[in-house]
SEMARMAR-705469 format. One record per residue (C-alpha): chain; x, y, z. Coordinates in pm, 1 decimal. Layout:
<sites>
<site mol="A" X="X" Y="Y" Z="Z"/>
...
</sites>
This chain:
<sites>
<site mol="A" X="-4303.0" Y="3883.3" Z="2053.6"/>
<site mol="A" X="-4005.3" Y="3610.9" Z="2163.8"/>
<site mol="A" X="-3909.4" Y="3636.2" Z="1870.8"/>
<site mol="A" X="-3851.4" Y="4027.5" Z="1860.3"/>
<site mol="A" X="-3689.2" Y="3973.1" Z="2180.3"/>
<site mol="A" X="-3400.8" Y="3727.5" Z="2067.6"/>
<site mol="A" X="-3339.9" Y="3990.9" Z="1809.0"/>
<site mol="A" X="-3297.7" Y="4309.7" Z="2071.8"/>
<site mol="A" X="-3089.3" Y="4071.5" Z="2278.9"/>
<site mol="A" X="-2870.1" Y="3923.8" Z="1995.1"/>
<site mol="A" X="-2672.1" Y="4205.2" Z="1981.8"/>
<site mol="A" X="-2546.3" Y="4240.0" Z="2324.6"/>
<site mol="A" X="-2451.8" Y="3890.5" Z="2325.8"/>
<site mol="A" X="-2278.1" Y="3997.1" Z="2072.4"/>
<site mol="A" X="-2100.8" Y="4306.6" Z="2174.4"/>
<site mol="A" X="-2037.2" Y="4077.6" Z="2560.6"/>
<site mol="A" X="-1846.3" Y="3806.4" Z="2324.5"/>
<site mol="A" X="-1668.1" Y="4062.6" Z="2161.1"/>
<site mol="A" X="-1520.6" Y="4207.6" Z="2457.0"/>
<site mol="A" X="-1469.6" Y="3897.3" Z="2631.3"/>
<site mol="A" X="-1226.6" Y="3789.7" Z="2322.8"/>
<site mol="A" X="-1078.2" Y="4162.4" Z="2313.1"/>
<site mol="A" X="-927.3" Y="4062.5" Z="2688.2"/>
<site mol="A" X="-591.6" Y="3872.2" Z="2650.1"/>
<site mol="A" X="-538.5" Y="3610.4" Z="2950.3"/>
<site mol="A" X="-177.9" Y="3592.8" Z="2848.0"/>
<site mol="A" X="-183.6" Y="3983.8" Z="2893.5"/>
<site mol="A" X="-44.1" Y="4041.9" Z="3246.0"/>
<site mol="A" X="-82.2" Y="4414.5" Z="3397.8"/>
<site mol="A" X="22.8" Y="4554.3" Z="3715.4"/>
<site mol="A" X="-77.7" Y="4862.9" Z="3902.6"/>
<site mol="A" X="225.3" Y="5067.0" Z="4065.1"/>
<site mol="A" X="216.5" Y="5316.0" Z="4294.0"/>
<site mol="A" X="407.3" Y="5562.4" Z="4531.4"/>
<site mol="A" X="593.5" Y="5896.2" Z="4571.1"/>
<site mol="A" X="938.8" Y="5944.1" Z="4366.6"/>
<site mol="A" X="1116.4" Y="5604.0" Z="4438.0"/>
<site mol="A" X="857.1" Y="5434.0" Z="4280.0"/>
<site mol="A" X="817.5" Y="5714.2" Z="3986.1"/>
<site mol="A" X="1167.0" Y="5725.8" Z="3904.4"/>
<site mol="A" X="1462.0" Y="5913.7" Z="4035.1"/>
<site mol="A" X="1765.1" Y="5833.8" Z="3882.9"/>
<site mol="A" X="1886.1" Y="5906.9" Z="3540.4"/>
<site mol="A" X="1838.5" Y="5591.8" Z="3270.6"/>
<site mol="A" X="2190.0" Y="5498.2" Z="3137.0"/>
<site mol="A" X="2237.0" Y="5332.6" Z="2803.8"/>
<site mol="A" X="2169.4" Y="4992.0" Z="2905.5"/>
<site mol="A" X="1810.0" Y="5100.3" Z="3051.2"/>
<site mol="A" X="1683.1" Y="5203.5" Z="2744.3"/>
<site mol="A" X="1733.4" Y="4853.5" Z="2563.7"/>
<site mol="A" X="1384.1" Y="4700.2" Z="2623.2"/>
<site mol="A" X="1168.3" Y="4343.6" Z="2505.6"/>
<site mol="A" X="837.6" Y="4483.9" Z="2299.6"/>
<site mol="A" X="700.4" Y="4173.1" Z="2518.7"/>
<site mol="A" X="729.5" Y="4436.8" Z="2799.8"/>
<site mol="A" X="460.0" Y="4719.2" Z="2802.4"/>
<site mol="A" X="409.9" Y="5041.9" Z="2980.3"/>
<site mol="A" X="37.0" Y="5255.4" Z="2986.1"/>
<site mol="A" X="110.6" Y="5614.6" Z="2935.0"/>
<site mol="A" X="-124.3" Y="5805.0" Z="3250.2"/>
<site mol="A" X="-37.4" Y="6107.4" Z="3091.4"/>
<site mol="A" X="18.9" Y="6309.2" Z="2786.3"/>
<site mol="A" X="358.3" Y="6335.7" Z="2729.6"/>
<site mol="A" X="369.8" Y="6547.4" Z="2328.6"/>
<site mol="A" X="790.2" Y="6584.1" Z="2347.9"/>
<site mol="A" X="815.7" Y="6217.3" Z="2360.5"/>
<site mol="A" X="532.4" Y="6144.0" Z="2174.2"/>
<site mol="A" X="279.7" Y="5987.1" Z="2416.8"/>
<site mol="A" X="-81.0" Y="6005.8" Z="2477.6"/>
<site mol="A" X="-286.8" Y="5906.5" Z="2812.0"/>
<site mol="A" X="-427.3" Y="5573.6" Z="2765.3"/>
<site mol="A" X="-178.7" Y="5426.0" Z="2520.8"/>
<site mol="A" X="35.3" Y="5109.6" Z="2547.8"/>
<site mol="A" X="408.7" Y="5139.0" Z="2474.7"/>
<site mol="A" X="703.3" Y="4936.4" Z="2460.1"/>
<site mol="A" X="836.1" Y="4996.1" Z="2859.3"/>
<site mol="A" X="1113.1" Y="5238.0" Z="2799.8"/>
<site mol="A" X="1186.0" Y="5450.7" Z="3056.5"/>
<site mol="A" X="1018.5" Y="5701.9" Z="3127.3"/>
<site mol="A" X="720.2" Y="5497.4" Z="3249.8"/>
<site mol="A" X="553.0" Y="5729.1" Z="3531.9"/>
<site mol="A" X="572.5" Y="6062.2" Z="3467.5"/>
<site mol="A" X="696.6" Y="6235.0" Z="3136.6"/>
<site mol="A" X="1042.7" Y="6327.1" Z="3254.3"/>
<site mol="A" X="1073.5" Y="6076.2" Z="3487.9"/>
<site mol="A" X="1390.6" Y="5837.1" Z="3548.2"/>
<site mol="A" X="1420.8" Y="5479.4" Z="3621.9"/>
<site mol="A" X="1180.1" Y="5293.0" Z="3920.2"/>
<site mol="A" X="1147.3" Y="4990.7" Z="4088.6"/>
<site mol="A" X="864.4" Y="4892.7" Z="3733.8"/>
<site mol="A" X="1077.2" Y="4897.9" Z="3482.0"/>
<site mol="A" X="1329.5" Y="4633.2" Z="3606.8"/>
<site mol="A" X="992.5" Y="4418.6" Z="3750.4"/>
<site mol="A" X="886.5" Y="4422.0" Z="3432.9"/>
<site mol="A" X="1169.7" Y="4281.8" Z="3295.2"/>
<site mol="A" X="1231.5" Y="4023.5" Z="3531.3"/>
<site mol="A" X="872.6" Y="3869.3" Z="3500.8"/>
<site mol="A" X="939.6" Y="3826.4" Z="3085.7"/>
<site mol="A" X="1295.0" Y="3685.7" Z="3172.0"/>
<site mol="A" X="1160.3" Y="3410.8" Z="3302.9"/>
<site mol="A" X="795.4" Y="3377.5" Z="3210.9"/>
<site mol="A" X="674.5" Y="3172.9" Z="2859.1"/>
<site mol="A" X="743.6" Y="3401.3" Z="2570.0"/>
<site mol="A" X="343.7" Y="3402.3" Z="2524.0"/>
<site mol="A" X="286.2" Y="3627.2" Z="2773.1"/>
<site mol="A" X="348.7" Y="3978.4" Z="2790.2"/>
<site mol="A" X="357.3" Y="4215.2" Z="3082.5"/>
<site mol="A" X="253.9" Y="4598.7" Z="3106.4"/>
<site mol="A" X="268.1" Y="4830.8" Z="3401.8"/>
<site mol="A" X="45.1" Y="5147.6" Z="3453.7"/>
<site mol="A" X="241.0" Y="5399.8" Z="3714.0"/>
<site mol="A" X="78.6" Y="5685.3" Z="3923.6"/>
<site mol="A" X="404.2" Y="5829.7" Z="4145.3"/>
<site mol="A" X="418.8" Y="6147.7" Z="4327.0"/>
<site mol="A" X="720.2" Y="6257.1" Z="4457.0"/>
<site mol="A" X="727.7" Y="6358.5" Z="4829.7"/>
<site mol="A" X="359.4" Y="6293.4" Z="4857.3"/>
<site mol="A" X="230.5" Y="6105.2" Z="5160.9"/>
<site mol="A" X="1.0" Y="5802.2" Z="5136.0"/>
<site mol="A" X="-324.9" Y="6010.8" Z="5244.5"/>
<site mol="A" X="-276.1" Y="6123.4" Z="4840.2"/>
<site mol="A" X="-414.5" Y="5816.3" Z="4724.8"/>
<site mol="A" X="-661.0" Y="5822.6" Z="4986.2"/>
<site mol="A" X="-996.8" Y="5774.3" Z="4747.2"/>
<site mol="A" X="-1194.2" Y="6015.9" Z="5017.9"/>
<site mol="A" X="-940.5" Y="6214.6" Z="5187.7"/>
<site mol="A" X="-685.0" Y="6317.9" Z="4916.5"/>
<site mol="A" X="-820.5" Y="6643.1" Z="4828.1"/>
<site mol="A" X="-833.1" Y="6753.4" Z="5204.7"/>
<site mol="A" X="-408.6" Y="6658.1" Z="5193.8"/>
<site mol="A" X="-373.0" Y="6835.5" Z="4854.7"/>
<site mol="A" X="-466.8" Y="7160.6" Z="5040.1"/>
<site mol="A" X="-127.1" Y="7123.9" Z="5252.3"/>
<site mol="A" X="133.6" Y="7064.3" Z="4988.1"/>
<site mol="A" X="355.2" Y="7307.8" Z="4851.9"/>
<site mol="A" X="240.4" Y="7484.3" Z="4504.0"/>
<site mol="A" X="518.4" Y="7252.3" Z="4301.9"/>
<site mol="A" X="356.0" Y="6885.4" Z="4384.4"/>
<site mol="A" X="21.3" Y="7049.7" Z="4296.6"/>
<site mol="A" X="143.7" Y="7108.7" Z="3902.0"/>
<site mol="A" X="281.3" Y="6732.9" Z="3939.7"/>
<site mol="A" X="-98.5" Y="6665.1" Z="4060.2"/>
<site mol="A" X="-259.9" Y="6860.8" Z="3829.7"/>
<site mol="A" X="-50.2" Y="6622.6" Z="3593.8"/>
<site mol="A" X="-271.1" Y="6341.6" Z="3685.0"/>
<site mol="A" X="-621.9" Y="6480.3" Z="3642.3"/>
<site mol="A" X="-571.9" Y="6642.0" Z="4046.9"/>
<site mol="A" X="-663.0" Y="6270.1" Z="4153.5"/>
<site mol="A" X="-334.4" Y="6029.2" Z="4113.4"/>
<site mol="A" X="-576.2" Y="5755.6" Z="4320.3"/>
<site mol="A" X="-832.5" Y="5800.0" Z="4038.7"/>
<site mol="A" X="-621.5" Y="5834.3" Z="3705.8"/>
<site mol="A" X="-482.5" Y="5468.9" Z="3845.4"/>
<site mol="A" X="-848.7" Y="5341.9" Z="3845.4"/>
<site mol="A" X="-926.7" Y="5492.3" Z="3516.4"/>
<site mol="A" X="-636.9" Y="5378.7" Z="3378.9"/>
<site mol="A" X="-689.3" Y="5000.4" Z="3508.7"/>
<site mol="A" X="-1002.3" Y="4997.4" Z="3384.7"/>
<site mol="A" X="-888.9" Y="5097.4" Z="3005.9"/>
<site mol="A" X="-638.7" Y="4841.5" Z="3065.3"/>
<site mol="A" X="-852.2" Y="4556.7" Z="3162.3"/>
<site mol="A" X="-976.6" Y="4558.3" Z="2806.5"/>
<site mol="A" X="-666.0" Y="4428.6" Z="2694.9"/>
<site mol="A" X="-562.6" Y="4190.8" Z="2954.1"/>
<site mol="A" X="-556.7" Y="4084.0" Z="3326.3"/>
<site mol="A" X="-466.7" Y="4260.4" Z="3613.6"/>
<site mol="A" X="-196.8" Y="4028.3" Z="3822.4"/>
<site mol="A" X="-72.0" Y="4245.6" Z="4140.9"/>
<site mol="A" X="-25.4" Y="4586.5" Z="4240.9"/>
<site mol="A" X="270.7" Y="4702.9" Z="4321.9"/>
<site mol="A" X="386.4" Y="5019.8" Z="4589.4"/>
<site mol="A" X="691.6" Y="5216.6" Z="4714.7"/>
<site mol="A" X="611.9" Y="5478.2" Z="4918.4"/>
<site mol="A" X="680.8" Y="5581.8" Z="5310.6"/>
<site mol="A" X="961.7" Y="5829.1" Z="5347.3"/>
<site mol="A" X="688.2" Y="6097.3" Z="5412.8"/>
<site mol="A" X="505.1" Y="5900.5" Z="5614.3"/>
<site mol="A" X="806.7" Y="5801.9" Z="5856.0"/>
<site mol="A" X="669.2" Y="5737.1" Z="6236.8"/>
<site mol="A" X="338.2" Y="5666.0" Z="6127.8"/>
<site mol="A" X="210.5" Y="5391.0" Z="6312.3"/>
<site mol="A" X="-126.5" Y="5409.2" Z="6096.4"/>
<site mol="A" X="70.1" Y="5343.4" Z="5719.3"/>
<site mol="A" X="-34.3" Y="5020.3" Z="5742.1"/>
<site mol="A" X="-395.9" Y="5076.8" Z="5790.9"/>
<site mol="A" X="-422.1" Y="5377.5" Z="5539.0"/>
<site mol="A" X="-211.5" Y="5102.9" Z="5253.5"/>
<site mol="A" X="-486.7" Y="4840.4" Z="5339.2"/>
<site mol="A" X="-790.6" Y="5078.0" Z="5265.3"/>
<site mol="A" X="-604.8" Y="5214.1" Z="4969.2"/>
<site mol="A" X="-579.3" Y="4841.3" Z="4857.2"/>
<site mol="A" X="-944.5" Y="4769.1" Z="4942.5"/>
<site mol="A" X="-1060.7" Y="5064.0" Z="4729.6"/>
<site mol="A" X="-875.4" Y="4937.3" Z="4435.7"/>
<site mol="A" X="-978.1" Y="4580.1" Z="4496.8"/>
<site mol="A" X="-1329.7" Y="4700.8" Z="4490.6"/>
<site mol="A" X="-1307.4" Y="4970.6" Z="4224.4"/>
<site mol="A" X="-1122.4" Y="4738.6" Z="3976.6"/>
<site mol="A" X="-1366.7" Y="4436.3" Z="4031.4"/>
<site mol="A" X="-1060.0" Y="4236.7" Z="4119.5"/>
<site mol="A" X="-988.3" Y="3902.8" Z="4335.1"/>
<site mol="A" X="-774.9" Y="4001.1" Z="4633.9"/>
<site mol="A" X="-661.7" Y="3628.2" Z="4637.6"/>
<site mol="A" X="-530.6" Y="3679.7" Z="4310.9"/>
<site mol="A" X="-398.6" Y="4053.5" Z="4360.0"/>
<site mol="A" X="-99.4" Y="4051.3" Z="4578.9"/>
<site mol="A" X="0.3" Y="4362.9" Z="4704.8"/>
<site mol="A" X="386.4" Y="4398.6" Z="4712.0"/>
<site mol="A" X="565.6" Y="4680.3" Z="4911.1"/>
<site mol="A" X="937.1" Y="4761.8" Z="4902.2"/>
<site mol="A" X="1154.9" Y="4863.3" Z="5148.8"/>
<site mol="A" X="1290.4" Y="5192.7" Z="5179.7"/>
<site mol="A" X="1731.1" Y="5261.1" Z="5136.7"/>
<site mol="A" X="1836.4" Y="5071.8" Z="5415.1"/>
<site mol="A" X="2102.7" Y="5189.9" Z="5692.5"/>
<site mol="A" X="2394.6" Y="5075.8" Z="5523.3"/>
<site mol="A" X="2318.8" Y="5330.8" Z="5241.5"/>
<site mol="A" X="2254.3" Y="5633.9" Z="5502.2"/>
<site mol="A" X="1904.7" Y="5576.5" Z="5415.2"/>
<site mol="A" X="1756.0" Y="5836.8" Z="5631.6"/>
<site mol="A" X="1411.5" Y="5676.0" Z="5681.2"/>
<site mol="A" X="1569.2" Y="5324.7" Z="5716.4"/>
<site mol="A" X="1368.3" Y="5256.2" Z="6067.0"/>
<site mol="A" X="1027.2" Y="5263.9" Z="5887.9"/>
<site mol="A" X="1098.7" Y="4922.0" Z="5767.1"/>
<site mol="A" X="968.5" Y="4809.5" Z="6085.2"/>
<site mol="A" X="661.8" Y="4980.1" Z="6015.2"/>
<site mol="A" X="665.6" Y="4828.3" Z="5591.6"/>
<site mol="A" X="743.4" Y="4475.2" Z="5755.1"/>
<site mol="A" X="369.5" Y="4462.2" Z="5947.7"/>
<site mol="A" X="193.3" Y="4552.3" Z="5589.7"/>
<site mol="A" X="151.1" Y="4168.3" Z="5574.4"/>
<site mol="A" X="-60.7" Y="4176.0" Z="5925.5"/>
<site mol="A" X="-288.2" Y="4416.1" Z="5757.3"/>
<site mol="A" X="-334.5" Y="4293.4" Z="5412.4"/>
<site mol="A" X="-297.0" Y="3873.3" Z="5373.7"/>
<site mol="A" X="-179.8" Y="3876.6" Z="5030.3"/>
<site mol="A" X="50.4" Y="4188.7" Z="5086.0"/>
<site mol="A" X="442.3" Y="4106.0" Z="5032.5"/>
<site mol="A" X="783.5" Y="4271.1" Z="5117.7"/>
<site mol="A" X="1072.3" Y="4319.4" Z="4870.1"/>
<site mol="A" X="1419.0" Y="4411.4" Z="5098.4"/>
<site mol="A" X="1631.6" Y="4666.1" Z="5019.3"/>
<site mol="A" X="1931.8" Y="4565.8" Z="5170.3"/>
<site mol="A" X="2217.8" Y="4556.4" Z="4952.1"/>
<site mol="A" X="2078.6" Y="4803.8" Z="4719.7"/>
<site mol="A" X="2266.3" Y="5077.6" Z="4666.6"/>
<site mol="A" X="2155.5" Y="5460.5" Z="4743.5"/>
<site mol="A" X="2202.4" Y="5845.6" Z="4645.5"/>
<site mol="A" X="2429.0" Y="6069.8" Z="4846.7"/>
<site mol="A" X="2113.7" Y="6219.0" Z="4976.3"/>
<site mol="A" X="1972.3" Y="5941.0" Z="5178.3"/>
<site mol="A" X="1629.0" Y="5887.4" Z="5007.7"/>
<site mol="A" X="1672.7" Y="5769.9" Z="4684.4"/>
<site mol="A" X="1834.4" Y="5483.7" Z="4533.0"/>
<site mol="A" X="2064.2" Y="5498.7" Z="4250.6"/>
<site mol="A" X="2044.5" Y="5351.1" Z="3890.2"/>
<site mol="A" X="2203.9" Y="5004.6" Z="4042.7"/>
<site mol="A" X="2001.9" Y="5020.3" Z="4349.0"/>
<site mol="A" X="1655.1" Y="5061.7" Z="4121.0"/>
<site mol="A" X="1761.5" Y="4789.1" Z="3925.3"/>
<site mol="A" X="1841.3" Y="4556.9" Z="4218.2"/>
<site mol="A" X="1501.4" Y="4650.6" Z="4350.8"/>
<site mol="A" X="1334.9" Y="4587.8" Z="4075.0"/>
<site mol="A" X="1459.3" Y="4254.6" Z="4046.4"/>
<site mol="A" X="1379.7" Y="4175.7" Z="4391.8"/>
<site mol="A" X="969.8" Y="4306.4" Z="4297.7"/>
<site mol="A" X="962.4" Y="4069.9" Z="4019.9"/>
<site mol="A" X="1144.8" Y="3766.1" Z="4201.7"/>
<site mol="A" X="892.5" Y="3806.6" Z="4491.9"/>
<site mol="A" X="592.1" Y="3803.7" Z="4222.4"/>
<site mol="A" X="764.7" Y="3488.8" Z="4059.6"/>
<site mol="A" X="773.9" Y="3321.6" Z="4376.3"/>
<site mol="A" X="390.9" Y="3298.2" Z="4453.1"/>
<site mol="A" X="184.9" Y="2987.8" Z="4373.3"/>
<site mol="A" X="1.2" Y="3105.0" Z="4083.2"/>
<site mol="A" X="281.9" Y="3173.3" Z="3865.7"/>
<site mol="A" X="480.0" Y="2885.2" Z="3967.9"/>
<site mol="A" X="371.7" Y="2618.3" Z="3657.4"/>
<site mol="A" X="456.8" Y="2920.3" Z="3392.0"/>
<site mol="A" X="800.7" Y="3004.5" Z="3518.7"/>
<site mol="A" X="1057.2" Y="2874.4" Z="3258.7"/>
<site mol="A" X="1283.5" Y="2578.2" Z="3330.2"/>
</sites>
């Protein structure tokens, strides 16, 4: 009879090693998420579309014209949300974090973005309650994502953490939530969810938020920095990545190809700065 039983369990001691050695620690992935700052507004030039292989991006959609399918890793070249999306916030992260971490790791992003969509869309219990109030063109961007963006980010991390390691998650978002004092509070059960939903550490899962376009840019939602500057208060390893000095669109909301790139810089300088990835950061 034992023995019988070492045979039934043999195999799924197998199958458990075989996964465990499928995971690559060197395999750093981030989660981003947001409205169309962080999905990508402005048009890639030439030099955006020059990318390291060591840099990775999970497609959350199926994108046939540029030959993409959900679930699939890709070298990061922009587009990296959406299918006909521009550059973000992510794709100059990304390549900050290989500029200056050991050449044995690699680092992939998986991006849910929504443009003009208010937090309460990634709201794991309340987003199909806000779905009911936006106009009919964000639903066929929603649609895009299964009808749950919070959800195709969880299935999508989950898929992911068969290759590698989660290492932060990453969010721009606010301009439709300007003057709401809860943000903070709706970010930090957002995180929670995903923290819980991913299996994941929250000690080793910071949480970093930018800013939106500052005043000097026009940036009309520029006083709901105040707001983005308490997400720390709410959620201890949450993080904020300034705008200032980046530059913005003539319409006061989005940044333009510099500014994303200055951002982006600023997202992957912040995650270079904390403890854990101090001892791999090149010399």
């Amino acid at each position: 009879m034992y023995s019988k039983l070492k045979l039934l369990i043999l195999p799924v001691i197998l199958l458990s090693s075989t996964y465990a050695f499928s995971q690559d620690p060197n395999f750093h992935i981030f989660l981003c998420f947001g409205q169309s700052n962080m999905g990508g507004y402005a048009k890639a030039e030439a030099q955006d579309l020059v990318v390291d292989s060591r840099f990775q991006m999970m497609s959350t959609m199926d994108c046939p014209d540029i030959g993409r399918k959900k679930g699939k890793w890709y070298t990061a070249t922009p587009p990296i949300s959406d299918c006909n999306a521009g550059i973000s916030p992510a794709d100059y992260f990304g390549r900050t974090l290989i500029e200056y971490l050991p050449e044995k790791i690699k680092v992939g992003v998986i991006n849910v973005s929504v443009g003009g969509s208010r937090i309460e869309l990634f709201d794991k219990l309340q987003y199909r309650s806000y779905i009911e109030t936006v106009p009919r063109w964000m639903r066929g961007w929603i649609a895009n994502y299964g009808g749950n963006p919070y959800g195709r980010l969880v299935e999508m991390g989950k898929l992911a953490q068969k290759d590698g390691i989660i290492k932060g998650i990453l969010l721009h978002q606010g301009e439709s939530n300007r003057n709401d004092s809860l943000w903070t509070q709706k970010v930090k059960e957002i995180y929670n969810n995903l923290i819980i939903d991913l299996n994941l550490n929250p000690e080793e899962v910071p949480l970093l938020a930018g800013e939106l376009l500052s005043a000097e840019y026009n940036g009309k939602c520029y006083t709901f920095n105040e707001i983005i500057g308490q997400l720390p208060k709410a959620v201890p390893n949450a993080h904020v990545v300034s705008s200032r000095g980046c530059p913005g669109a003539p319409d006061g909301l989005h940044f333009t190809a510099e500014g994303y790139r200055l951002l982006g810089k600023r997202y992957g300088e912040k995650r270079l700065s904390l403890k854990d990835y101090a001892a791999l950061i090149k010399e």
